[in-house]
Steps between C-alpha positions, in 0.01 A plus 500: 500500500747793358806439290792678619641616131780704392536860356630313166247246504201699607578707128536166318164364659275840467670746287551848511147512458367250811716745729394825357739812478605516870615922563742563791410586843500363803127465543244492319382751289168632426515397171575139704847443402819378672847431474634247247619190670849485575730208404455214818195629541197217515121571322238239680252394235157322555303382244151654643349740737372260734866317526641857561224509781588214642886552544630546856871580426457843319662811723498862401674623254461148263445551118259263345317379182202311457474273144153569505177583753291174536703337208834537369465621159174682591672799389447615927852514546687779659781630723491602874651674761462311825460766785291530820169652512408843498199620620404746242601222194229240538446198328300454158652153407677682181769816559459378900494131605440375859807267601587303819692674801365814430610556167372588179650478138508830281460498149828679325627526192192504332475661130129416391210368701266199434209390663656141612798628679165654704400121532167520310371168463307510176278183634164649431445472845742805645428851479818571309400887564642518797854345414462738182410780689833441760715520137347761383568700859856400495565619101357815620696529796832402307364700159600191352273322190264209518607253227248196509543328170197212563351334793130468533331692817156523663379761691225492769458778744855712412397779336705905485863338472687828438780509195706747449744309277577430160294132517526253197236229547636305188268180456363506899123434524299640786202343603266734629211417753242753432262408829802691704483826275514815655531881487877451501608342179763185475761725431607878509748695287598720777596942524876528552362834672173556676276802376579818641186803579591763368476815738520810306489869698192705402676697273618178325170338489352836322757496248459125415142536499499726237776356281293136505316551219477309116779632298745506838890436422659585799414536892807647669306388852603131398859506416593369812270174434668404122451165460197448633175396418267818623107465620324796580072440594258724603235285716241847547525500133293162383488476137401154296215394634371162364182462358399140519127254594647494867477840560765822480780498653698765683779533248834530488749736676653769234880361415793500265809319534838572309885441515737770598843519306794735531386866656131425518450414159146299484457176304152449409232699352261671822161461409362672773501879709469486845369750775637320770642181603470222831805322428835551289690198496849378326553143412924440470514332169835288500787588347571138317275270325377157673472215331253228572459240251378153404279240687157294468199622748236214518185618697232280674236701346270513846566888646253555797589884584355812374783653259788262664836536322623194359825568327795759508449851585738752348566790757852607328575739213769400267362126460523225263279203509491245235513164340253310725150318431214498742206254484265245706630169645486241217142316558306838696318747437460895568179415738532814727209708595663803598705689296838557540757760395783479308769187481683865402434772657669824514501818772692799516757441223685691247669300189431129536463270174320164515557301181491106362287407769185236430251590710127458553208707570211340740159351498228746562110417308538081491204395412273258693737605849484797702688760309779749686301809603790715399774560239774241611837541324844392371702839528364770705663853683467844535775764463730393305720706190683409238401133521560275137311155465671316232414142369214404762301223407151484727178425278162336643167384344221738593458371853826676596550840625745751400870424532586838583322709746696868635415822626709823487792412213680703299721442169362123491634315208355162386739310217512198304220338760187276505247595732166409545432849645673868552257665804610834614254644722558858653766738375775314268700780308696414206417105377690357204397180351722339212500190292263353735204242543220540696194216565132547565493717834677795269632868602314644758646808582503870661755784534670742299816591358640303204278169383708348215433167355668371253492115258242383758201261496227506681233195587211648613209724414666849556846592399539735808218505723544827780383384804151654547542421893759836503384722205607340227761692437856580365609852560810507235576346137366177372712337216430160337669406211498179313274277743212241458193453692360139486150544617350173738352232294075601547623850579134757525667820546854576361707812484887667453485733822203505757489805699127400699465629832208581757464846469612612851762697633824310540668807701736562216473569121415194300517460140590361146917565490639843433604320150416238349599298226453148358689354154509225303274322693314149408195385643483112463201317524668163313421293764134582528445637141113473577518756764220791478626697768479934448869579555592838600831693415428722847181390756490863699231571740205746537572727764186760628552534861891535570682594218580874637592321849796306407609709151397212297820539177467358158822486267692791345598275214318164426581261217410163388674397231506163270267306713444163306191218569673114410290240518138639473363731237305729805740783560490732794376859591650820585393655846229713675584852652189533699502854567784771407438706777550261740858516472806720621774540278850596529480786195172733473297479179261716415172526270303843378374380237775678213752218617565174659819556724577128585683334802474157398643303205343193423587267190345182377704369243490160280238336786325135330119653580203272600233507213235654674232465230295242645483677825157715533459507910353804636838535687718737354773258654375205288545700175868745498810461550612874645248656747556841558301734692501838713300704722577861313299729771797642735818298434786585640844603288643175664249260385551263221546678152562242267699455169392140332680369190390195387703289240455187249203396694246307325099444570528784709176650723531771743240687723631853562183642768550778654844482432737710439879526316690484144408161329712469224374132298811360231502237271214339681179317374225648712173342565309735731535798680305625768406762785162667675345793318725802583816574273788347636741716671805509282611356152439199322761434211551182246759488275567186233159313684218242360215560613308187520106594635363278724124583573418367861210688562314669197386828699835604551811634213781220493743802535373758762794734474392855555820693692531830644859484316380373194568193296719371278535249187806460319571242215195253664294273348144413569344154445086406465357482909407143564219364720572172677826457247278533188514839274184735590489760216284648620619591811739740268343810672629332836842557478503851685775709287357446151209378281549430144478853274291626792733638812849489579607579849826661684869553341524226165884461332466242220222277705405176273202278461588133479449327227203298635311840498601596168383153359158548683483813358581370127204252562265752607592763217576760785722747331744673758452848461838732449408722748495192732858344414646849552344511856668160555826604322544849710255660743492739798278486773421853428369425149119405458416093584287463254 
């Protein structure tokens, strides 16, 4: 039964705060507000929903408040307008309530929404979606904010509730029922705007067909769409196609997306030209910045649907999501055999940052179970820009998948995080990765554009693995600076960058970064320090059949610098270029046999080298660290001419084939050098070097050096050749550039014999002849050998 209260004592009883701010007006507003109560003037209170219900004495026009909804106290409470009904104003049990006589009560004066003054239960037994879902319609109809401090909720069948409101779940916890997953997620961050098509005239189309190209700063055509997110595709242009055991697949549409300021001004770097387009579309971003915040997500674990959503789906730029922890229902576990996407996914979005958010990345190869056929994962989308991940948490053992999984990105940024995996699959341009973690499933990437990452560990057997499924490639700059790769405990094949792909045409050009450069790098095998594994600085493919299809590109500048082995005394390799000619670089080079004009930089400096002494395999890839070979017969100006500098490297062995380029050798302790029969087709130059023979196989000179270009020594030493480890004397004659007061070979500035050679010498009573020591001091390849 109501109370019939006064003005004076209605403020004394509820506050200021229990009535709300009532504005002036007659009726009531949209913003559902109405006339402060006059002095006489009576406020019938009922201390739930269901007394309210039940009253027969309430007449239009009455102003009530509720102490709570099934409860007083149950923080349900609210105030009312009693009217009659209307027709187009029905009922949800929240904003509208069904009353006797033909009434209803309005909810007014309402600053903040929360899920109870909605009635949801919280009794395990409720789908509290659908009270949730009636708040959540009501804060967007009254742009007001959904404040729900605590509560515990469970969902069952409820799934796209639409916000559009800041929302602050505080210390809630949503129970999530994964059997009733679906292609709509729980919850969606709605547009303020739909997307508009863009119809240009033909004149208009021309013009912006030809200004949509890389380098691209303004589009004039566009002003009229600033502030929006832009997609262009071409679907009679397929590019991408994916290269995988299930067959090829028909690829993906040619498409950009950017942001439009002020006057057409284009945000984003356009990777692409196009010829033509299907659809031009703009995607309003907002012009204020929604924040969504807090909450725990527990999750039953049991999806049954192929790629069902499970989570929130973020279809608004300008968003902020944070402070919220996802994981399984204490006591189950992930047991789904279908893979899901994302408890986070993203579509169509421009400027959203996800951050302090603990999150978890799914089950995929379980062992002794039947394992999800495909990847299943924590954050998935396509077409999103300018999107920052900051402090995520989401690691797995090696039965889970990747955490993130996204198509079509651009200006990703990953900070401060833990992930078990970062999978980009076709076309991310510009990813930054910063002070980060991530677990055993690694970087598996593909794109272009800017690839910086920076402080970051890696767990797995590849620092950066490009996906071979779509080229393996990155078609921009490749910096990493100051990271650590922690190879897998039993790890058989190991390596810095791996660049393997089927060679096949992808339908675009694939290759090894326009730059590329890795520093101050560590390699740590502590954990497993009796690891044999052949680690790689770059695993790159051999390409025979395609290479001219798809303008297979190799680096203008390449570097690895500092690269440091902890933990094991096996260090690593350099990399294999297959075959020079295979390439197409930005800058023509050029050979005629006067010069080398190079196109390519390439520096190993200060790498910790595998000893390779005890390796004797008729693979040349069991043997050398730097593989470089050509085919010389016809190459083209834009093939690969390269310039190789190689630093404070010791133990080194390199086959140089067929090759061609400037090798310039410093301060390095050399143990082999080899190449096929024919003079190499370049220069071959060591300055401040150790040469430290290593006879493999007794037929052949440790040192096979002959150049077109020449060859040449300055300030190098040169050691007694060893068999198996042990001195071989008389393998002197084996050493290719000189035998003792017989020959000296090529361009000589102060050249040395170590001290182990003068001692055998000594013991021998060989006397060096002058004429010898002045070859080695100073001699021209134009002088006499012998």
């Amino acid at each position: 039964m109501a109370n019939k209260l006064s003005r004076r004592k209605v403020l004394s009883t509820f506050g200021l705060t229990g009535l709300g701010m009532l504005a002036s007006g007659a009726n009531a507003s949209v913003t559902g507000m109405v006339p402060v109560l006059k002095e006489g003037e009576v406020l019938l209170v009922f201390s739930t929903i269901a007394a309210l219900k039940e009253s027969s004495s309430l007449k239009s026009g009455n102003f009530v408040q509720t102490a709570g909804y099934y409860q007083v106290g149950d923080s349900g409470h609210g105030t009312y307008l009693i009217r009659e009904v209307q027709p187009d104003q029905p009922a949800d049990n929240g904003s509208i309530i069904p009353l006797k006589k033909n009434l209803v009560a309005q909810l007014i004066n309402v600053t903040a929404v929360n899920y109870k003054l909605f009635g949801a239960l919280g009794d395990k037994i409720n789908d509290d979606g659908i009270q949730i879902k009636a708040a959540h319609n009501y804060a967007n109809a009254q742009l007001l904010p959904v404040i729900n401090p605590n509560g515990e909720y469970w969902f069952r069948e409820t799934c796209a509730i639409g916000i559009r409101t800041n929302t602050d779940w505080g210390q809630s916890i949503f129970h999530f029922d994964e059997k009733f997953n679906s292609r709509e997620p729980r919850f969606k961050i709605l547009a303020d705007k739909p997307p508009v098509n863009i119809i240009l005239s033909d004149e208009s189309k021309k013009s912006l067909l030809n200004q949509l190209k890389p380098g691209v700063q303004v589009i004039p055509e566009l002003a009229p769409y600033k502030n929006c997110l832009i997609i262009i595709a071409d679907t009679n242009d397929m590019i991408g196609l994916r290269y995988q055991s299930t067959g090829i697949s028909k690829g993906w549409a040619r498409e950009e997306l950017f942001y439009v300021e002020e006057h057409g001004r284009i945000v984003g770097d356009i990777a692409w030209s196009f010829k033509g387009y299907t659809s031009l579309i703009a995607y309003p971003a907002s012009d204020s910045y929604l924040n969504i915040t807090g909450g725990t997500f527990y999750l039953s674990g049991d999806n049954e649907g192929n790629y069902f959503e499970n989570g929130i789906r973020v279809e608004r730029s300008r968003t902020l999501l944070s402070n919220q922890w996802v994981g399984l229902e204490p006591g189950k576990q992930d047991v789904a055999k279908i893979q899901r996407s994302g408890f986070y996914s993203l579509r169509y979005v421009f400027d959203v940052t996800v951050e302090n958010i603990r999150l978890l990345p799914w089950e995929k190869d379980r062992v002794g179970v039947p394992m999800v056929p495909q990847g299943t994962y924590g954050i998935s989308g396509n077409r999103w820009m300018n999107v920052t991940f900051r402090n995520i948490t989401a690691e797995g053992s090696p039965v889970h998948w990747g955490v993130f999984g996204t198509n079509l990105t651009k200006n990703f940024r990953i900070e401060s995080c833990v992930l078990n995996r970062v999978d980009v699959h076709f076309h991310c341009w510009n990813l930054y990765i910063k002070d980060s973690k991530v677990g055993q499933r690694g970087l598996t990437l593909t794109g272009g554009g800017d690839l910086f990452v920076e402080n970051t560990n890696v767990n797995t057997n590849a620092f950066i693995s490009f996906r071979s499924d779509y080229g393996a490639k990155w078609d921009g700059d490749i910096r990493i600076r100051n990271c650590r790769l922690i190879p897998r405990t039993n790890a058989t094949q190991v390596s810095v960058l791996q660049f393997t792909v089927a060679d096949f045409d992808f339908k675009y050009p694939v290759g090894y970064g326009r730059t590329l450069s890795v520093q101050d790098m560590v390699i740590d095998f502590t954990g497993d320090p009796s690891n044999k594994a052949t680690c790689w600085l770059m695993r790159t493919s051999e390409w025979t059949e395609n290479a001219d299809k798809v303008a297979l590109f190799f680096p203008d500048k390449l570097e690895f610098s500092n690269i440091s082995v902890r933990g094991r005394k096996q260090g690593v390799r350099l990399m294999q270029i297959f075959d020079c000619s295979k390439f197409h670089m930005t800058q023509e080079g050029s050979y005629d046999w006067v010069r080398l004009q190079s196109n390519s930089r390439i520096l190993f400096r200060n790498i910790d080298l595998e000893n390779l002494s005890g390796n004797t395999g008729t693979k040349i890839a069991d043997r050398i660290h730097l593989y470089l070979n050509d085919t010389p017969e016809g190459k083209r100006a834009d093939a690969l001419y390269p310039d190789i500098r190689i630093q404070d490297c010791n133990n080194l062995r390199a086959y140089v084939g067929k090759g061609s380029g400037n090798v310039k050798f410093e301060n390095c302790t050399i143990q082999t050098i080899e190449k096929d029969a024919a003079e190499f087709s370049g220069r071959l130059s060591f300055s401040g070097c150790e040469f430290d023979p290593l006879i493999d196989d007794q037929a052949k000179l440790c040192y096979d050096l002959d150049s077109e270009l020449g060859v040449s020594f300055t300030d190098c030493i040169v050691y007694l050749p060893k068999v198996k480890d042990q001195s071989a004397t008389e393998q002197l004659d084996r050493i290719g550039f000189l035998k003792l007061n017989k020959q000296v070979r090529f361009n000589h500035s102060n050249t040395r014999l170590g001290n182990d050679i003068i001692q055998y010498c000594k013991s021998k009573g060989i006397k060096l002849e002058p004429k010898f020591i002045g070859m080695l001091r100073s001699h021209h390849e134009l002088e006499a050998e012998s």
